[in-house]
PASEBA-1860 file (N, C-alpha, C; in nm, 3 decimals):
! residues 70
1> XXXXXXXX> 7.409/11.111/12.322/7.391/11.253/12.301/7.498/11.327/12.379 ~ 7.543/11.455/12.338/7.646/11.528/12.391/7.600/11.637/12.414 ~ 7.596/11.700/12.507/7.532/11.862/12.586/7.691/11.958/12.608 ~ 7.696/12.020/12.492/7.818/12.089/12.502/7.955/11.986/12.543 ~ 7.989/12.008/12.678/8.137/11.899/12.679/8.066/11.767/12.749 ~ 7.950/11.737/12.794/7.873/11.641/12.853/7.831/11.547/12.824 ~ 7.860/11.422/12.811/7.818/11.248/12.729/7.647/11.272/12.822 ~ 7.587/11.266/12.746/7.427/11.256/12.809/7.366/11.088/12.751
9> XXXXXXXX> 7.300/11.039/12.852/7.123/10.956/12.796/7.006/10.991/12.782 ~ 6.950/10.990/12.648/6.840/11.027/12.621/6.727/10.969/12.590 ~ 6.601/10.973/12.645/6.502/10.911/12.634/6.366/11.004/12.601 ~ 6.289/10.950/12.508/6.128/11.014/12.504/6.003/10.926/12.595 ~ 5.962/10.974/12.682/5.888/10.939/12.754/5.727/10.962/12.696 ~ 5.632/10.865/12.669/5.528/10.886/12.609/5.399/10.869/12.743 ~ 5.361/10.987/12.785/5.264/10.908/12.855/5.210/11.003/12.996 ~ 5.134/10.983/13.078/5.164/11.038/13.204/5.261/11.036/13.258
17> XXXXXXXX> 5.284/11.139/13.348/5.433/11.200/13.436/5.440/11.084/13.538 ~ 5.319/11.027/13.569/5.281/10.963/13.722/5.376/10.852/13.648 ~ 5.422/10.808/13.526/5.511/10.729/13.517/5.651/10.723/13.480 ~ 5.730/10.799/13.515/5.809/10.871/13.444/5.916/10.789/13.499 ~ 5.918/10.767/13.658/5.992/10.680/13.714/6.028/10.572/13.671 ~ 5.911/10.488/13.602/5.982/10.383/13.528/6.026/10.366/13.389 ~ 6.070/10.498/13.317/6.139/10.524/13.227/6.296/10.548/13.325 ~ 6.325/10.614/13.383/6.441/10.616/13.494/6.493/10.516/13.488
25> XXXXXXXX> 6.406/10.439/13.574/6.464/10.258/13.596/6.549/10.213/13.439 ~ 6.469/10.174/13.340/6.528/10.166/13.251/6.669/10.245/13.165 ~ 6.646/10.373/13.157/6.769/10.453/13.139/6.889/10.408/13.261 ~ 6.853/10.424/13.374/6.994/10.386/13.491/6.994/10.225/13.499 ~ 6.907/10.115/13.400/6.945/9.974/13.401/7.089/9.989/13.265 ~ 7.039/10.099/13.146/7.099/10.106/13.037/7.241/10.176/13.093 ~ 7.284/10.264/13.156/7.346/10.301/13.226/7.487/10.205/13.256 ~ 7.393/10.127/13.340/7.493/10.032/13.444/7.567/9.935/13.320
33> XXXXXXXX> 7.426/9.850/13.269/7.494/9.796/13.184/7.620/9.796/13.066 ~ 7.585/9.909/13.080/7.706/9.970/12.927/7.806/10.026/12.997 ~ 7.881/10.030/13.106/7.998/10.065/13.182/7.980/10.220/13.217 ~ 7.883/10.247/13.208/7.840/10.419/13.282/7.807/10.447/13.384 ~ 7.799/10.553/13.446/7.737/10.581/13.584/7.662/10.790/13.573 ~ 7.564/10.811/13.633/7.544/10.876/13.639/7.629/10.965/13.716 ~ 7.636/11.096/13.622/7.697/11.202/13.669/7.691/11.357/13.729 ~ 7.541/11.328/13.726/7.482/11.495/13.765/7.340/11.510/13.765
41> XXXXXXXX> 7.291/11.602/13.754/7.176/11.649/13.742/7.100/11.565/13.654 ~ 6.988/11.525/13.628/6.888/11.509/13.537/6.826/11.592/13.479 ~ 6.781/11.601/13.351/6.736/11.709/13.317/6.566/11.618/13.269 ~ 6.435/11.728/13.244/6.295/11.679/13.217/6.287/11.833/13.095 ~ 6.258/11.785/12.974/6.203/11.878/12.850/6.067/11.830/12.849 ~ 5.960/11.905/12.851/5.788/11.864/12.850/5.756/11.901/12.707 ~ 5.805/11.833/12.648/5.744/11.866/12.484/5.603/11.887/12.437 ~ 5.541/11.782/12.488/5.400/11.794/12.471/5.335/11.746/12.630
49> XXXXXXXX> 5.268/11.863/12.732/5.193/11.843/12.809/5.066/11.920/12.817 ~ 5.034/12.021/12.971/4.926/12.036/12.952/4.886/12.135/12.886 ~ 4.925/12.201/12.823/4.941/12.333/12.817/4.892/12.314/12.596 ~ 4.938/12.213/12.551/4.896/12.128/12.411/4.778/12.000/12.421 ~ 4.782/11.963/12.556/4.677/11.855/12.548/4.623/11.815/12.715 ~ 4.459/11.789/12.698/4.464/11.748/12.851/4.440/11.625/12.870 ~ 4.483/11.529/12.778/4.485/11.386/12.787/4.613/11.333/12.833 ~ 4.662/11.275/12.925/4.788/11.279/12.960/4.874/11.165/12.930
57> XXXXXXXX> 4.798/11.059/12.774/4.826/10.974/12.753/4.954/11.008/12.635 ~ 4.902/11.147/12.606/4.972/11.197/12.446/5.080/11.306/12.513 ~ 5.109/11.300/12.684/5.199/11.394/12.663/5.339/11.298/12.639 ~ 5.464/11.402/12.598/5.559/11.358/12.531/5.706/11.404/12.669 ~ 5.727/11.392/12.689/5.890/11.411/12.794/5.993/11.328/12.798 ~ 6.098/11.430/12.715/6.238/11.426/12.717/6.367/11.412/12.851 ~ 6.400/11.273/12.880/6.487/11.273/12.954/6.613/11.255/12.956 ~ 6.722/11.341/13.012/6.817/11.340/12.992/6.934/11.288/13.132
65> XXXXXX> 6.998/11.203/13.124/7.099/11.196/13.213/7.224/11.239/13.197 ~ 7.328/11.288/13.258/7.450/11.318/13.223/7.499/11.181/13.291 ~ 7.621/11.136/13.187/7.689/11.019/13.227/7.843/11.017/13.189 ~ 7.918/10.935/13.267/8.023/10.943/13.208/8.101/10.773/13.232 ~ 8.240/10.740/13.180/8.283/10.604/13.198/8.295/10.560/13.368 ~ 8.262/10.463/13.417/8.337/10.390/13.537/8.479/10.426/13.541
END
């Protein structure tokens, strides 16, 4: 994904927030592996949380890393 002039990683996170961390892990394993490195900020989009549902199995969050080459 590209954020204006920015190479981004993008992920949909299905689930409670309390796990969100190990969506991370995976995105910065995908990262390393593919000759990238994180470059900035992270970004969190809450597509579906509490505010649409109070089951926190169905919320939905968008993660974004900015990355660029080694």
């Amino acid at each position: 994904m590209i954020l204006g002039n920015q190479l981004m990683v993008s992920s949909y996170h299905i689930g409670e927030h309390q796990r969100l961390a190990q969506q991370y892990e995976k995105m910065e394993q995908w990262i390393d592996s593919n000759g990238y490195e994180s470059s900035g900020e992270c970004y969190e989009r809450y597509v579906v949380d509490y505010w649409a549902t109070r089951n926190e199995k169905e919320f939905v969050t968008e993660i974004m890393i900015p990355i660029e080459r080694k």
